[in-house]
C-alpha positions as CSV (number, residue, x, y, z in Angstrom):
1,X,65.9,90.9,123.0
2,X,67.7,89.0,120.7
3,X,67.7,91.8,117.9
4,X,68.8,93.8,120.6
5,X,72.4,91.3,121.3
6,X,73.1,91.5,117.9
7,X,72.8,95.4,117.3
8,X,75.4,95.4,120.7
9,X,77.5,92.9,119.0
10,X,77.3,94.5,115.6
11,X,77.9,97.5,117.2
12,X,81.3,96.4,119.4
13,X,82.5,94.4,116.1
14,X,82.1,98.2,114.1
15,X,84.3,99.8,117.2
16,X,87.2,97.2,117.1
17,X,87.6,97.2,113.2
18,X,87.7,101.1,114.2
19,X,90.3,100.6,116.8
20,X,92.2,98.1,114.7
21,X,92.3,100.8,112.2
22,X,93.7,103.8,114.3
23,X,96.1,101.6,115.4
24,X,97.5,100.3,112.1
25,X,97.4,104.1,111.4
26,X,99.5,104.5,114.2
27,X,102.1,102.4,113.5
28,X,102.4,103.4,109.8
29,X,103.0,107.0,110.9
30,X,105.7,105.7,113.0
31,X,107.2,103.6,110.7
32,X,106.9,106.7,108.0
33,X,108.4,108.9,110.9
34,X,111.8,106.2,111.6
35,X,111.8,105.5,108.1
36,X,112.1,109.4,107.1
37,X,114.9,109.9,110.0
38,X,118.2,111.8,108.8
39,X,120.5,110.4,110.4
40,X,123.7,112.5,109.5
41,X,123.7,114.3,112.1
42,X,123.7,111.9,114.8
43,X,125.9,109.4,116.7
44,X,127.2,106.0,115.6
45,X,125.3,104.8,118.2
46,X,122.1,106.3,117.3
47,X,122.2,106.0,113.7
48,X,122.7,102.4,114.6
49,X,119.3,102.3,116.5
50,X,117.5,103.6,113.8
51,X,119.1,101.9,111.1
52,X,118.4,98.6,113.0
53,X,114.3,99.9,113.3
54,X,114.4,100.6,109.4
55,X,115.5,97.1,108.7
56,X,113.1,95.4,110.8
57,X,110.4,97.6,109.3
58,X,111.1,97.0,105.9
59,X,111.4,93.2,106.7
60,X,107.8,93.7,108.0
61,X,106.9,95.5,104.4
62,X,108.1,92.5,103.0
63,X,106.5,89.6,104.6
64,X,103.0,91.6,104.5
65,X,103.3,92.1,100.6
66,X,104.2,88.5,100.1
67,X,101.2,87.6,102.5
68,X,98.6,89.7,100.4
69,X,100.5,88.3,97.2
70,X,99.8,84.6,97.9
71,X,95.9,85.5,99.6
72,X,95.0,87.4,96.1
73,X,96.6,84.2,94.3
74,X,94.7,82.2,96.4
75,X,91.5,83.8,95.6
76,X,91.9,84.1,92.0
77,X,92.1,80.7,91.7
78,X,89.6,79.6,94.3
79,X,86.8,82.6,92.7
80,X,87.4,80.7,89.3
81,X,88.0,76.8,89.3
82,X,88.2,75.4,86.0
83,X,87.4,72.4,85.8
84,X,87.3,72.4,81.8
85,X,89.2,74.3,78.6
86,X,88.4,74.9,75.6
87,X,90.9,73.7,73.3
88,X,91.3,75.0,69.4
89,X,94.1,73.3,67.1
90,X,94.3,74.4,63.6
91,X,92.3,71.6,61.3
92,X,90.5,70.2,63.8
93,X,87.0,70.9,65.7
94,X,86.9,72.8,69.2
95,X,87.2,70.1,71.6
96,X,86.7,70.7,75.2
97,X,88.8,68.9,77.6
98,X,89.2,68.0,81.4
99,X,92.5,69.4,82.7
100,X,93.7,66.3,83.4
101,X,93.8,65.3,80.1
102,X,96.0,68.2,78.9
């Protein structure tokens, strides 16, 4: 029974990370679709509009590449903590020090 509740939720997690997909999908096409808008030919009013959608979507670029930016920093240096370096100085022997001590 209890392999059973975990198939079902293994199952619904699968659909939602599937849903979650299609809808960022979604949203990217129409972002691409506002962001690929000619707006020549239209009015002051409507250019407007879609001038005012392509700034709040690049705004939304922005804060989800610094986001990713700072995670990946945060995992490089969480994957690797150093708690020691190796330090070489011409004339003298390798020495290895805490990084406090540098």
């Amino acid at each position: 029974m209890a392999t059973a509740q975990a198939e079902i939720a293994n199952q619904s997690k699968q659909q939602n990370n599937i849903y979650l997909i299609q809808t960022g999908t979604m949203q990217t096409m129409a972002n691409l679709a506002i962001m690929n808008k000619d707006l020549s030919g239209l009015d002051k009013i409507t250019q407007e509009f879609y001038t005012l959608q392509q700034k709040q979507i690049m705004l939304k670029v922005r804060e989800q590449s610094q986001a990713a930016r700072a995670k990946a920093a945060a995992s490089n240096t969480q994957s690797f903590p150093i708690k020691q370096v190796v330090v070489l100085k011409l004339g003298q022997p390798l020495a290895l020090l805490k990084l406090n001590q540098l």
